[in-house]
C-alpha positions as CSV (number, residue, x, y, z in Angstrom):
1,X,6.7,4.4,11.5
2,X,3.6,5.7,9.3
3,X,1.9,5.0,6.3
4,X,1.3,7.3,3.8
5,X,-1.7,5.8,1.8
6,X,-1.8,8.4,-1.1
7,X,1.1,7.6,-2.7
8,X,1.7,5.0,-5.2
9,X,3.7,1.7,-4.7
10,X,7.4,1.4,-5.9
11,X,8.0,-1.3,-4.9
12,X,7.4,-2.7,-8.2
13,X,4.2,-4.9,-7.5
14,X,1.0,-4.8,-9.7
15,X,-0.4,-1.9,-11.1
16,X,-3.6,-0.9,-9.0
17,X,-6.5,-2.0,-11.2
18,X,-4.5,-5.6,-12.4
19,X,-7.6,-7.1,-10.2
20,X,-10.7,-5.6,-11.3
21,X,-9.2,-5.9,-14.9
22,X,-9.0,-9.6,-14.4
23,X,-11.8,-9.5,-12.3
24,X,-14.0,-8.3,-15.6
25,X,-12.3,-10.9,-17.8
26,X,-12.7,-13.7,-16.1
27,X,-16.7,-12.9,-15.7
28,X,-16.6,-12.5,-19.0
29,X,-15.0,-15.5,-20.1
30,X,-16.6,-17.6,-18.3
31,X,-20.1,-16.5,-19.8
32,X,-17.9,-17.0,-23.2
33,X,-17.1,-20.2,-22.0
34,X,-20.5,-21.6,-21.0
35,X,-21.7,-20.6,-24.4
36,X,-19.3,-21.9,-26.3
37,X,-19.2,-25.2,-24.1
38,X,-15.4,-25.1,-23.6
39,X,-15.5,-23.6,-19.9
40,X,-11.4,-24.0,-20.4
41,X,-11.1,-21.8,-23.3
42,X,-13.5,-19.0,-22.1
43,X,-11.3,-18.3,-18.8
44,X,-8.3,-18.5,-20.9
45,X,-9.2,-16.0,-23.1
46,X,-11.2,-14.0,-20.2
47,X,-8.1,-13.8,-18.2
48,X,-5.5,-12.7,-21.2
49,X,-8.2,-9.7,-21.9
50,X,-8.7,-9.4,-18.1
51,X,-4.9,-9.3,-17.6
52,X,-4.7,-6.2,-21.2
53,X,-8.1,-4.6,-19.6
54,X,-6.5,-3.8,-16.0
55,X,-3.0,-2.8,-17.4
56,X,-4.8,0.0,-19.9
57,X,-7.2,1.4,-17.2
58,X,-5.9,4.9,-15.5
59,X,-4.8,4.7,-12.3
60,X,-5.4,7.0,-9.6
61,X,-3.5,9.8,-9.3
62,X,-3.8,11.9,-6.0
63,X,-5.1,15.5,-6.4
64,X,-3.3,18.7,-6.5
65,X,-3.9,21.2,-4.0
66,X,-3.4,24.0,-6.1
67,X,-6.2,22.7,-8.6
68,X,-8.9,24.3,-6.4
69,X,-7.5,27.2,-6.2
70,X,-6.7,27.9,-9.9
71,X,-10.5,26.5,-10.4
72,X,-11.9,29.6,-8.0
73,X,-10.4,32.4,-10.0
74,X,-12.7,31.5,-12.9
C-alpha cells in the first residue's frame, strides 16, 4: 500500500487550515478576553471567528505540470 500525500482528503474530515484558523482565534480571543476581563467570553468569540477564519482561507492545491511549461513560452 502507498500514500499519496498530494492529494486532498475525501474522506470528509476537516478542511486543511480548520487549525491554524482556530489557532489565530483563539490567540486572539484570549487577548480580547484578558482585556475585557471575561477570559470566557474572549475564547468564545476567538474560537467562532477562529472556526469562520480557517474555513475562508484557500487551501492548497497541488501544481500543474503543464504550468511551467506554458510559463517558458513567454
Amino acid at each position: 500500500m502507498s500514500q499519496e500525500t498530494d492529494k486532498p482528503s475525501t474522506d470528509g474530515g476537516p478542511p486543511p487550515m480548520l487549525g491554524a484558523g482556530i489557532a489565530i482565534g483563539v490567540g486572539v480571543g484570549t487577548a480580547l478576553g484578558v482585556s475585557l476581563d471575561n477570559l470566557a467570553l474572549g475564547i468564545g468569540v476567538g474560537l467562532s471567528l477562529g472556526v469562520g477564519i480557517g474555513m475562508s482561507l484557500p487551501q492548497k492545491k497541488p501544481a500543474d505540470p503543464g504550468d511551467e511549461a506554458s510559463r517558458d513560452d513567454e
